[in-house]
N, C-alpha and C positions, 0 to 999 in steps of 0.2 A: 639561486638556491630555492628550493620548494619552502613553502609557506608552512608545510607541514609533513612533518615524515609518514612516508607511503606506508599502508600496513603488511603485515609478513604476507599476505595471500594474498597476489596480485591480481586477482581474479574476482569479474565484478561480484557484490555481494548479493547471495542468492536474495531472489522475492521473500518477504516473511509469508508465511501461512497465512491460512484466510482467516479471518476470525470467525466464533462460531465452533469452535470445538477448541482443546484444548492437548497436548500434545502426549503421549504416553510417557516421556522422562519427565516433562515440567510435571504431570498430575499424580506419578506417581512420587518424585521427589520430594515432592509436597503433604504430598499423606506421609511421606516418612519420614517427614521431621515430626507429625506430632503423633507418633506410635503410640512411647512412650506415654502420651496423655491419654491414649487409649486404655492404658493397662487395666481392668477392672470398670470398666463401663457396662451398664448390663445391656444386653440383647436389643431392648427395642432404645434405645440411648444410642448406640451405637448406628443401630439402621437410620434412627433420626439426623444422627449425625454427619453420616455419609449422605443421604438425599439434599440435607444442605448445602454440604461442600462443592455437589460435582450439579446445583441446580443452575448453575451457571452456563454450564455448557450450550444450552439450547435457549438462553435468556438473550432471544433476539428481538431489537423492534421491529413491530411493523409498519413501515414505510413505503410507498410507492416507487417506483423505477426510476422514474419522474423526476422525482426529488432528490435521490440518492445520486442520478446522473448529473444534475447539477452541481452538486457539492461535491464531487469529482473534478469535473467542469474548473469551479472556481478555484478547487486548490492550484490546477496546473496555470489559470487565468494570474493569480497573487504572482506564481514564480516566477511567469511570462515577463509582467510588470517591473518587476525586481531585477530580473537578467538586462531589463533597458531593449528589449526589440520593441520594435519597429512596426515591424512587415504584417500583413494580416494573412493568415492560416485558412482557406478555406475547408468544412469538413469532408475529409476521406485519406486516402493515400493511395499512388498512382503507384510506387514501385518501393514497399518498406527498405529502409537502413541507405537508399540514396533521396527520393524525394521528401516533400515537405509531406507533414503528418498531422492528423489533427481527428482520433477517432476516438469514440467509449466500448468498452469489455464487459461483459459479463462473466464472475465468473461461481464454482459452486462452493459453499460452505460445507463444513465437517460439523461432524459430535462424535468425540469419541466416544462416546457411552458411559454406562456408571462409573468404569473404572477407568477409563481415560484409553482404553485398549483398544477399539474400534476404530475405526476410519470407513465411515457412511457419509453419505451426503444427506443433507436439510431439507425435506421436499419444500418447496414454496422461499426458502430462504437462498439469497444471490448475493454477490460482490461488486460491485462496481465500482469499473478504473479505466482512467482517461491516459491515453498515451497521447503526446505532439512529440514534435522532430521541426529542424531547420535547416536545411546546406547552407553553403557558402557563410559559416558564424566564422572571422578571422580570430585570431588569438585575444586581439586588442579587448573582444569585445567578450569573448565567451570566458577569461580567465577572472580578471576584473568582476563579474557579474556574479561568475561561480563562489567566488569570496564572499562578494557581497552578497546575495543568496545565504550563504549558511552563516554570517553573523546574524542576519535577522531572521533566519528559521529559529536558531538558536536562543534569540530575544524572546521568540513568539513561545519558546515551550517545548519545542520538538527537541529530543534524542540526537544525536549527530553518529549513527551507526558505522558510516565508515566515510572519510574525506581524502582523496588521492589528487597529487598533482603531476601530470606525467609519469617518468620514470620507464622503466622498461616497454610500457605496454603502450607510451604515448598517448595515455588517455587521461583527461580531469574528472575524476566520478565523485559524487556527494549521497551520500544515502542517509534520511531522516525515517524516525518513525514517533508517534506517541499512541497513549493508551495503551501499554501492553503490545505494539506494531497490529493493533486495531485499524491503524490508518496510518500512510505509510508514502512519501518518496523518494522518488529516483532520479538524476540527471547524470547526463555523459557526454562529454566533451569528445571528440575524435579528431585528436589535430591536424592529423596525415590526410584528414577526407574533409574538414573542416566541417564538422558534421555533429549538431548537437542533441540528443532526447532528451526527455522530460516524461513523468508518470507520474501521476496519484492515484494510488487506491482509499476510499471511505470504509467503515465498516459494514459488515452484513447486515441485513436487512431482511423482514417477510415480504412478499408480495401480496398484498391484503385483497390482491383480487384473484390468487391463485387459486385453482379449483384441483382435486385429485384428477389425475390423469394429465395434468399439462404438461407441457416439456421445460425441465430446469437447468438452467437457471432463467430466471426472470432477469428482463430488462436486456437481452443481445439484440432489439430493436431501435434501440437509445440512437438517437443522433444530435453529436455538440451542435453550437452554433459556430460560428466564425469565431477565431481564437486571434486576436490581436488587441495593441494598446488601445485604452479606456472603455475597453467591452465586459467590465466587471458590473453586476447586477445589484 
């Protein structure tokens, strides 16, 4: 029997958003719970108060590529450790979803603008997410791991967004997130191909060397290091 009941949509659970903007149902279901507190606010109270709420959206650090690819890096490095492999990862990928993986992503951030309405991108602001992969993971080792895995994501803080064992689709999937799915991952078990992935996304980020006219996102130059046991920094 599964450890845990599969959820109703047996379909892996989409990427969360980037961070960096904020969604049009979340900002505006949020302005409408406090209308009401609006009633009778005068003019410039009102504009003051909207400029507060929605100044988040674009309330990005500035960080270098660098540094944000690293901390990408060590999330997937922790899970590596956890899962109990072995084998060392060199970086690239020769053939995605059958060979071994071990790359970083860049990808763009949003703002929705005052009113949450928009979907622009960030000039100078980037995402960055480490994907690995393994073949030949037996059951023995990727089920066991996968448990163990999310009672100590769980210890550490994270979210447990969706956890599948099998069932129709023959896949073990674990999806975490914290901060709001600020920062965010992924793993999938494929028992039929014996075939595992792994992903972390960190939050957005400026690039503090971004100049107007460069091309974004920052940081699609990123290269991991080698991803294997006791390669944590």
């Amino acid at each position: 029997m599964p450890e845990e009941t599969a959820p109703t949509d047996t379909t892996p659970a989409p990427t969360p958003a980037p961070t960096g903007a904020r969604s049009p149902s979340s900002v505006l279901g949020a302005f409408g719970c406090g209308c009401a507190a609006l009633v009778g606010v005068p003019v410039l109270g009102l504009v003051a108060l909207l400029a507060w709420f929605f100044s988040g959206s674009t309330d990005i650090p500035r960080v270098a590529p660098e540094e944000m690819a690293d901390r990408a890096f060590q999330r997937s490095q922790e899970a590596y450790d956890l899962m109990g492999f072995k084998r060392t990862v060199e970086p690239g990928v020769e053939d995605i979803g059958v060979s071994t993986e071990n790359t970083l992503g860049s990808g763009y951030c949003y703002d929705g603008g005052l009113l949450g309405l928009e979907d622009k991108t960030v000039d100078g602001a980037y995402q960055m997410s480490h994907s690995w992969a393994l073949d030949h993971v037996p059951a023995s080792q990727a089920v066991p791991g996968l448990r163990r895995l999310r009672r100590q994501l769980k210890d550490d803080g994270w979210e447990i967004t969706s956890y599948r064992e099998g069932g129709k689709s023959k896949s073990f999937d674990l999806y975490v997130q914290r901060d709001d799915g600020a920062e965010h991952m992924s793993f999938t078990w494929y028992q039929d191909r014996e075939y595992f992935t792994g992903g972390a996304s960190v939050p957005c980020a400026y690039d503090p060397e971004w100049k107007d006219g460069d091309v974004s996102p920052a940081g699609d130059d990123q290269r991991p290091p080698a991803l294997g046991p006791g390669q944590r920094s």
